[in-house]
N, C-alpha and C positions, 0 to 999 in steps of 0.2 A: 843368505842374509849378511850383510856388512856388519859387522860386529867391530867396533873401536875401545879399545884395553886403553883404558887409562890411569896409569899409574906412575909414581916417580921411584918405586921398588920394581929393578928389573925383575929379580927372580920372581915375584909373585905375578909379576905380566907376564914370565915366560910358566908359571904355570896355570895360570888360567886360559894362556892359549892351545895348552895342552891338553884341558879340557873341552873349548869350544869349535877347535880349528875344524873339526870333520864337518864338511859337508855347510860351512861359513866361508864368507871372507873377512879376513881377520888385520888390524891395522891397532900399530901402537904411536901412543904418544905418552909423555913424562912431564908435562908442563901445562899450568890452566890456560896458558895463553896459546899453547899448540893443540890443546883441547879445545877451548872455542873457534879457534881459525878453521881445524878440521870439520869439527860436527855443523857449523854454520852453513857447510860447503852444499848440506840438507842432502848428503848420500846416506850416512849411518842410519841404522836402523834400531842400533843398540849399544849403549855406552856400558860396560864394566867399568863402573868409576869408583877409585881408592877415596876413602872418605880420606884418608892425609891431603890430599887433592887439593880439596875445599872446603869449606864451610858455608851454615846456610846461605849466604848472601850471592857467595861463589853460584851455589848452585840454583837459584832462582834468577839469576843473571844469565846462565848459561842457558838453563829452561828458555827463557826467554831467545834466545838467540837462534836455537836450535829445537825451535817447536815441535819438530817431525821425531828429533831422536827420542827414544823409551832410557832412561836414566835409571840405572840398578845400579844404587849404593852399596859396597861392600866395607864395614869396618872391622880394624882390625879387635876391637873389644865393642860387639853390639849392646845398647842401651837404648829399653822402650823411649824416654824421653827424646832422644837422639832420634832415633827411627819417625817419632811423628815431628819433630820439629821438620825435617827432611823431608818428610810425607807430605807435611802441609805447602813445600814449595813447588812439589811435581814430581817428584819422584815416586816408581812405579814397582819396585823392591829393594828392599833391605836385607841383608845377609850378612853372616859371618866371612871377612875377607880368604878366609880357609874353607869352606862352605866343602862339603863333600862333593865328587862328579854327578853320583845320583840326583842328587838334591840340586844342587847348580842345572842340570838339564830337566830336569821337569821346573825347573824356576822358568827358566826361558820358555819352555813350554807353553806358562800359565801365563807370562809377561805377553809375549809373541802375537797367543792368543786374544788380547786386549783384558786380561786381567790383572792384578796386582798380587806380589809376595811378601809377604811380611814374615816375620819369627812371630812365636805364640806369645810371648810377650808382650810383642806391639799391637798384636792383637786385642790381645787382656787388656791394655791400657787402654785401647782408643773403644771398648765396651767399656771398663768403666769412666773413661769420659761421657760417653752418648749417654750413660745411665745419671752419671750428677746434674747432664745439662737439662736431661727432659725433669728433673726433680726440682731444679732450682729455676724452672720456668714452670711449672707447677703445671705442663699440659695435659690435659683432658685425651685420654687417650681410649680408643672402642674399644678395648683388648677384649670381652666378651665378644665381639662380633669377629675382631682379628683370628681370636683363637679358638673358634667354633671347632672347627675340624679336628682337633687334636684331641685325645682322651685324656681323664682329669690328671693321669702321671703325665702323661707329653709336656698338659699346658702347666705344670709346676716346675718340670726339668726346664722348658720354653721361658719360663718367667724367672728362675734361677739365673740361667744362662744370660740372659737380660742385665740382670744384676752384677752382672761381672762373677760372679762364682767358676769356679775351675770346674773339671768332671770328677776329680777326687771329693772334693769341698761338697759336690753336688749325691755322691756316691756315699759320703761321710755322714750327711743330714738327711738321706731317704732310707740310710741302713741296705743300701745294695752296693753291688761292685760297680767297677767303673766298666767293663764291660759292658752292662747293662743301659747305664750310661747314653754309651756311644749306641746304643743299639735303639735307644728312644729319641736321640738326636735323628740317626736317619732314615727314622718312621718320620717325623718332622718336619724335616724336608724335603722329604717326597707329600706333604700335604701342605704346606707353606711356599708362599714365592720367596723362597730362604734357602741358598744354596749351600753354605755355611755360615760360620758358629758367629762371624761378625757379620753377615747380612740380617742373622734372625736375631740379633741383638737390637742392632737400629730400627729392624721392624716393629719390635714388641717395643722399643723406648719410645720411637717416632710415632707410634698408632698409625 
């Protein structure tokens, strides 16, 4: 995979190539303008891009340009806010520009594979946005038929989860641990076309 590092901080370009280089090919640039000339050139396959870089405009411009390349924003202080403004222009994970190796390669992992990475933050945010939006649209939802399958604790942790509630928050108000929790999440899942905690959000918000 062509991997292009874009950043105008060498040292954090030369360690993130220290991270990805195996088994990549790996290409740098320090400049938005040598960043759109490269990725436009439609070889990359994956951008490591410093959010110092750009800004949103930057980078739904650059989307645009380089429709093929997968955009993983790294900043150097992540903020959900941040994260979906960025979200919303095409971009396909968010992380901390220090992100650990582990985490950084199961990132690409889940990117590579045509899914998306976010921190649990932007997660938490973009549920309870889907929760204000379906509330303040006031939609009619089946959630009785949605949540057949699930037993009456699944479909209360399910409609929690919905509400933007954490696993602690959730663990707090049923008087169990959060072990438990996660342990009724992925009974859940395996009965729901809900693969995680922001799919089965949208589902039970969206009906």
């Amino acid at each position: 995979m062509l991997i292009l590092l874009a950043s105008a901080n060498g040292s954090l370009s030369n360690r993130w190539q220290g991270l990805v280089a195996e088994g990549n090919q790996v290409q740098e640039c320090r400049t938005l303008g040598e960043l759109k000339r490269v990725a436009s050139l439609g070889e990359v396959e994956l951008v490591l891009l410093h959010r110092e870089l750009v800004d949103v405009a930057a980078c739904a411009e650059l989307r645009a340009a380089a429709p093929r390349a997968r955009l993983f924003l790294l900043s150097d202080r992540p903020d959900p806010e941040e994260g979906l403004a960025f979200l919303k222009v095409g971009i396909v994970g968010y992380a901390n520009s220090y992100i650990a190796r582990d985490n950084l390669l199961e990132a690409l992992r889940v990117i590579t594979g045509g899914g998306v990475w976010l921190g649990q933050q932007v997660i938490q945010q973009l549920i309870l946005e889907a929760a204000q939006s379906g509330a303040a649209a006031g939609r009619e939802r089946n959630t009785d038929k949605l949540l057949a399958p699930l037993t009456p604790t699944e479909r209360k942790v399910a409609e929690m989860v919905a509400a933007g509630r954490t696993n602690l928050e959730i663990a707090a108000d049923m008087g169990i641990v959060e072990r438990t929790v996660k342990a009724h999440l992925t009974s859940i899942y395996g009965k729901l076309p809900a693969g995680n905690r922001l799919s089965l959000a949208l589902l039970v918000n969206q009906g």
